[in-house]
N, C-alpha and C positions, 0 to 999 in steps of 0.2 A: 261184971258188966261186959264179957266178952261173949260177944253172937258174931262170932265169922260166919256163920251163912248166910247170915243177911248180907254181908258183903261180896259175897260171891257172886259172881255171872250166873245167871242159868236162863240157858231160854224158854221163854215162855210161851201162851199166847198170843201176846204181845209182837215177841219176836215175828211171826207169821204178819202181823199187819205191816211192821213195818218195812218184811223186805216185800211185801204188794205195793205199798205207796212208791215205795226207791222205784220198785220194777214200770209202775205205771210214770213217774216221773220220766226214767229214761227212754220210756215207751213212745211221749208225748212229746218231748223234745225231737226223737228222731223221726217222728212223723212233720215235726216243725219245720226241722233242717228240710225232710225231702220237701215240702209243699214249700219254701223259701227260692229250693233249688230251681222248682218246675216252674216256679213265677217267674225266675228270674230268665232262664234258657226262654220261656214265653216271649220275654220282653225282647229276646234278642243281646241280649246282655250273657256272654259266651266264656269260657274260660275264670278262671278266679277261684273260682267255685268247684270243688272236686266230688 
């Protein structure tokens, strides 16, 4: 009952969607950050923020 290849890594597919979600994730967070930034500099609210 030994299948070491099932255990193995291999990238797949798979692998492909989920470095797009990670990439769109950290895509959408630093769109966050900059639109968090630009409201805030808006407000007059200066410094803190880099």
């Amino acid at each position: 009952m030994s299948q070491p290849e099932r255990y193995t890594w291999r990238p797949g597919p798979w692998s492909a969607v989920v470095i797009a979600v990670l990439t769109c994730a950290a895509t959408a967070a630093a769109d966050t950050a900059a639109q968090a930034k630009e409201i805030l500099s808006l407000s007059g609210v200066r410094g803190g923020l880099v």
